[in-house]
C-alpha positions in Angstrom: 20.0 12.8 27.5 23.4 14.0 25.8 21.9 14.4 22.2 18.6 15.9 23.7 21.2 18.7 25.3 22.7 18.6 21.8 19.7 19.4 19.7 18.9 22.2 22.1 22.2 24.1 22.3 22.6 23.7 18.4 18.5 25.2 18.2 19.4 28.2 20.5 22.8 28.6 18.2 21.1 29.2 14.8 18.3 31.0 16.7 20.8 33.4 17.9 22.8 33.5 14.4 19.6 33.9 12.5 18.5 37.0 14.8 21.7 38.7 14.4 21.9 38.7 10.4 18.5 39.6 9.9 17.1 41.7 12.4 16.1 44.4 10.5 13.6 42.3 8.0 10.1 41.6 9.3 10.1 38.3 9.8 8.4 35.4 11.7 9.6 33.1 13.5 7.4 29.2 12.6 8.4 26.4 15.2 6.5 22.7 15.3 4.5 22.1 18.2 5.9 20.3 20.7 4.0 18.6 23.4 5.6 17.9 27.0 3.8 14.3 27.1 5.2 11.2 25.8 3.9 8.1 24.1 5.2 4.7 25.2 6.2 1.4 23.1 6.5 3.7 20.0 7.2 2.1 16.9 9.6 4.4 16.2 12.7 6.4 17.9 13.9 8.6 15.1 13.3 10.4 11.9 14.7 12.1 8.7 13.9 14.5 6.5 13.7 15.1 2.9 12.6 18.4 2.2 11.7 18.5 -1.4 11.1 22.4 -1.3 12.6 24.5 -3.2 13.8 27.1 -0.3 14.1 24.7 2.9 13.5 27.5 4.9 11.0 30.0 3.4 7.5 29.1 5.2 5.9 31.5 2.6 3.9 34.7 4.3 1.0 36.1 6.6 -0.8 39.3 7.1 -1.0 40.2 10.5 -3.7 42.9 11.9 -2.1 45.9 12.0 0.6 45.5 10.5 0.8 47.0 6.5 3.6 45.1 5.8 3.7 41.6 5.1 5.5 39.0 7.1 7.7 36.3 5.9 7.5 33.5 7.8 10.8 31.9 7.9 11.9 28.4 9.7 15.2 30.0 11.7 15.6 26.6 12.9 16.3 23.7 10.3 13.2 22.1 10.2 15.1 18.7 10.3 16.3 19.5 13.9 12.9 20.1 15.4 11.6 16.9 13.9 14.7 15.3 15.8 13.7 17.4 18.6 10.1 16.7 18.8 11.1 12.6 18.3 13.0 12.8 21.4 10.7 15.1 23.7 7.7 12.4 22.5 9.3 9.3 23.1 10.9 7.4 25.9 13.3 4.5 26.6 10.1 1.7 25.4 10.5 2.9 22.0 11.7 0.4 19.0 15.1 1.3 17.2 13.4 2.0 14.2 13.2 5.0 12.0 10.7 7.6 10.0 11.4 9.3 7.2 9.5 12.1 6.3 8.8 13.3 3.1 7.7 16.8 2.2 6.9 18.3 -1.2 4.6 21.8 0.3 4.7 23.6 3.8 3.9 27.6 3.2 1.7 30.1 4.7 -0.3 32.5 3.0 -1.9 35.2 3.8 -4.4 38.2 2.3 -6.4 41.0 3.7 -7.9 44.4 2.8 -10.4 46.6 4.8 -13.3 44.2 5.4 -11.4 40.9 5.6 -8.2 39.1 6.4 -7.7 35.4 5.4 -5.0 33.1 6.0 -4.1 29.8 4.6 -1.6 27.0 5.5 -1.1 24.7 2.2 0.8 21.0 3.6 1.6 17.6 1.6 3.5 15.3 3.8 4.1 11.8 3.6 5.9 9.4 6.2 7.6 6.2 5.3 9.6 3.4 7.2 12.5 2.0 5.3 12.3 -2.2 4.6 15.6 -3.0 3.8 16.8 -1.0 0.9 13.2 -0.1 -0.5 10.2 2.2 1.7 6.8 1.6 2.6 4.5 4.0 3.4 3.1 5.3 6.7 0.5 7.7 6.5 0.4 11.0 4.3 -1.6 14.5 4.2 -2.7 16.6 1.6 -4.5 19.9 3.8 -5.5 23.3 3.7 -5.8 25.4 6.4 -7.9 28.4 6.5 -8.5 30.6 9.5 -10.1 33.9 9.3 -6.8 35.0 11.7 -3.3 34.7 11.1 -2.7 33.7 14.8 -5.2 30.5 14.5 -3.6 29.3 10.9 -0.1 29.9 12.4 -1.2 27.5 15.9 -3.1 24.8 13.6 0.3 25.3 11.4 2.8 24.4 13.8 0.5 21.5 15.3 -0.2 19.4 11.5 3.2 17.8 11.4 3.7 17.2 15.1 0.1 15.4 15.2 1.0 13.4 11.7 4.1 12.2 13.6 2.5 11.6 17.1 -0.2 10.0 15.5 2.1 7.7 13.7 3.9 6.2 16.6 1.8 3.1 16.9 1.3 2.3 13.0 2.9 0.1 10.6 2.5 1.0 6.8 -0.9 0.9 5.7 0.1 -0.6 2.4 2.3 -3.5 1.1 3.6 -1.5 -2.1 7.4 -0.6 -1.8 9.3 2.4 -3.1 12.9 3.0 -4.3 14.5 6.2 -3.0 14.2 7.6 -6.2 10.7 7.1 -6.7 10.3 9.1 -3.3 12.1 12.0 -4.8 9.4 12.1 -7.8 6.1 10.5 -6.0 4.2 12.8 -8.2 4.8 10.9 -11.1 4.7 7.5 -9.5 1.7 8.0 -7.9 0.1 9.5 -11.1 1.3 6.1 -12.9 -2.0 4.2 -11.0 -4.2 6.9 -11.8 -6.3 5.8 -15.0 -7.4 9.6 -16.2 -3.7 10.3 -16.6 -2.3 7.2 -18.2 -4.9 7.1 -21.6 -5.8 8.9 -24.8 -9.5 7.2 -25.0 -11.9 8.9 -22.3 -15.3 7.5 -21.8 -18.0 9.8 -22.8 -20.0 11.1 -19.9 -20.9 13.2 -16.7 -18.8 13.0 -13.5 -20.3 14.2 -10.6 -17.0 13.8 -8.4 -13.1 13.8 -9.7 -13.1 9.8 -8.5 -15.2 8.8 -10.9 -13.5 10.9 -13.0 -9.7 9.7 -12.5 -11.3 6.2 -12.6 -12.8 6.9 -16.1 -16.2 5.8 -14.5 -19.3 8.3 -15.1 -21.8 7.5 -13.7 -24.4 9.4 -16.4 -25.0 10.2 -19.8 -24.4 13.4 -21.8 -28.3 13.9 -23.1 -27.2 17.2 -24.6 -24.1 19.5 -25.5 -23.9 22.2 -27.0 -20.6 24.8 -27.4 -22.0 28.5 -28.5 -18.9 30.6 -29.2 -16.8 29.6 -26.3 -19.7 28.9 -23.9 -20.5 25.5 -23.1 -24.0 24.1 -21.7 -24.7 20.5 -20.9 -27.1 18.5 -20.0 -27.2 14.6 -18.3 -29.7 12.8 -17.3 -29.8 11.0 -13.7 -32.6 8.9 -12.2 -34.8 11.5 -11.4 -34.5 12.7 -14.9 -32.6 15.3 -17.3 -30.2 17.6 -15.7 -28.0 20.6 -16.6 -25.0 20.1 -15.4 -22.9 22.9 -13.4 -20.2 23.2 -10.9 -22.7 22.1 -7.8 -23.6 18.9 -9.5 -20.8 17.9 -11.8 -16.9 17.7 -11.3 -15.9 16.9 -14.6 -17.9 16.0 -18.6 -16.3 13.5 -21.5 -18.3 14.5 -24.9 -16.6 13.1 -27.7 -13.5 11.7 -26.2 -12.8 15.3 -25.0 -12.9 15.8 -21.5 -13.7 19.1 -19.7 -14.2 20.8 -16.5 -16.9 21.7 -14.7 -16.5 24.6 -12.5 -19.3 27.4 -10.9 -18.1 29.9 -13.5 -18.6 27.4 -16.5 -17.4 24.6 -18.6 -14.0 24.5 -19.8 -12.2 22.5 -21.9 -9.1 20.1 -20.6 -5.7 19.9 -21.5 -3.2 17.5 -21.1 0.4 19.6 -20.2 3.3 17.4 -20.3 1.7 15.3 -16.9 -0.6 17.7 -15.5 -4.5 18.3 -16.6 -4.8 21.9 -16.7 -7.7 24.5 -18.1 -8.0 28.1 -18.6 -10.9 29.8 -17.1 -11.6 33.6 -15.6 -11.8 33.6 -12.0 -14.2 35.5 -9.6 -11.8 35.3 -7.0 -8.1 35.5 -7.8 -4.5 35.4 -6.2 -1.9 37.6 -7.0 0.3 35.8 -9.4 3.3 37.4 -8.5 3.0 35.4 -5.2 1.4 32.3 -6.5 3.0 29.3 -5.6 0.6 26.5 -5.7 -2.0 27.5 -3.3 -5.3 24.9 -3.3 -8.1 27.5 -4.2 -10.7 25.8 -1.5 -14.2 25.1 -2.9 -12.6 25.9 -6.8 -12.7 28.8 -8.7 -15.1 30.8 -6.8 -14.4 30.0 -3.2 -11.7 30.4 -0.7 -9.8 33.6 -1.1 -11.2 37.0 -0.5 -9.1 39.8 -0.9 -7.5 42.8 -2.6 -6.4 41.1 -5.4 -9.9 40.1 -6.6 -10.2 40.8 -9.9 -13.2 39.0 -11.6 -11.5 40.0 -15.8 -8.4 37.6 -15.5 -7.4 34.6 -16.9 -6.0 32.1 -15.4 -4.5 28.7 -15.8 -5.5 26.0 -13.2 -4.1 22.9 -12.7 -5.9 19.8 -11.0 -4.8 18.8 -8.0 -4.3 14.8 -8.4 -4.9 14.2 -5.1 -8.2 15.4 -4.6 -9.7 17.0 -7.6 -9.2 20.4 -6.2 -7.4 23.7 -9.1 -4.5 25.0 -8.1 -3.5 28.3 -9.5 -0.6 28.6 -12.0 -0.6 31.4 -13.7 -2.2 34.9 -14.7 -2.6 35.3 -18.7 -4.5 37.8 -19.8 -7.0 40.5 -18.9 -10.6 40.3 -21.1 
């Protein structure tokens, strides 16, 4: 009961101290949900974080009706004391002296609008892991994004995707027998990427993907009948069971012609590149960010779905990476304007 009282008064502290030194910026406040109930014989009676963020407490921004400014969304309260917080509300004296550690590498709002439409996004990759002696195993992980016509329903589905991850957590041991050093936490890009196939060879197998599985798995699962690359523009054609096929971005993730791999996308074919240990491609997209704000938003549904808004511009260039976890492009950068 002490260090519940403890976490409190030191919550209501920086609340304070954070509203006196920046009262004058708009700025919103983000806190995790935390539910009044509690969940018996938990597995678990504690929890760490390491924030691999860049800014630990820069939640990113939203646009909120009526408002023309934009507002930050800021986490006043260390984000590691409302974890501690929400442990301790959630748990009672059944639970097992044993302790989470969570792992977060994205947590940031986003938000765009002009005078038809608002859209707002919440982009989260979370992991959870239990420590075995000196090495990790892991719990459970997410790799989400939110989208909610309103900022107010992205902000509520925000502050609940963490607390649920953890609730929902309580009763499991790790899924998985393979153990990680601390140090291969602190770059589980790469070592993930190590048992990916797609990203660990110079020798692709010729053919059509129709999802990035079969792609990352080297695995297609039909032929290229036809190919053809007229100035720039590329047109394919497979052949499935039911016959020949030309291949777009509603039937095909991802083409191999000649050991070269490419994209497939609803604006077109583009060619692959490997970039350092990312697979990235240039293409123009229908529906853009601005890249002055970019900072790694998942474009949902690819190039031409997800975001509407006032920075639409349908002449850009753009460099898209893939997103290893589940095939999707993430935005990197604006190049050019054709």
């Amino acid at each position: 009961m002490r260090n519940l009282l403890t976490i409190y008064f030191f919550l209501f502290l920086c609340s304070a101290s954070f509203a006196q030194t920046n009262s004058d910026n708009p700025v919103k406040e983000f806190k995790l949900s935390i539910p009044k109930s509690k969940i018996q014989n938990s597995l678990y009676n504690s929890i760490k974080l390491i924030d691999l963020r860049n800014d630990t407490t820069d939640m990113g921004f939203i646009e909120e009706e009526g408002l023309s400014d934009k507002t930050r969304m800021i986490s006043k309260i260390p984000l590691s004391y409302q974890l501690s917080l929400l442990i301790s509300v959630t748990t009672d004296q059944s639970a097992k002296d044993d302790e989470l550690y969570l792992l977060l590498r994205r947590f940031s709002f986003y938000g765009v609008s002009d005078a038809l439409r608002q859209d707002s996004y919440c982009s989260v990759i979370a992991d959870l892991f239990v420590k075995d002696n000196d090495e990790f195993k892991r719990v459970c992980g997410i790799d989400s994004t939110i989208h909610e016509r309103s900022s107010g329903k992205v902000l509520k589905k925000g502050s609940l995707i963490l607390s649920d991850m953890i609730l929902n957590s309580y009763l499991k041991e790790p899924q998985e027998n393979k153990l990680y050093r601390y140090h291969d936490i602190l770059q589980l890009d790469s070592v993930e990427k190590k048992d990916i196939k797609v990203f660990n060879t110079s020798t692709f197998t010729d053919g059509v993907y129709s999802t990035y599985k079969l792609f990352m798995n080297q695995t297609p699962d039909q032929p290229v009948v036809s190919f053809v690359n007229k100035k720039g523009v590329i047109s394919v054609v497979g052949r499935n069971k039911l016959g020949k096929l030309g291949i777009n971005g509603k039937n095909a993730f991802a083409v191999v012609y000649n050991n070269m791999p490419y994209i497939v996308t609803e604006n077109g074919i583009f060619e692959l590149t490997k970039d350092g240990n990312e697979w990235t491609f240039i293409a123009k997209s229908k529906t853009s960010i601005d890249p002055g704000l970019a900072f790694g938003f998942v474009l949902l549904g690819g190039i031409t779905g997800g975001i509407a808004s006032s920075f639409i511009n349908t002449s850009t260039m753009y460099q898209f990476k893939i997103n290893y976890h589940n095939g999707k492009f993430i935005p990197i950068k604006a190049l050019s304007t054709k």
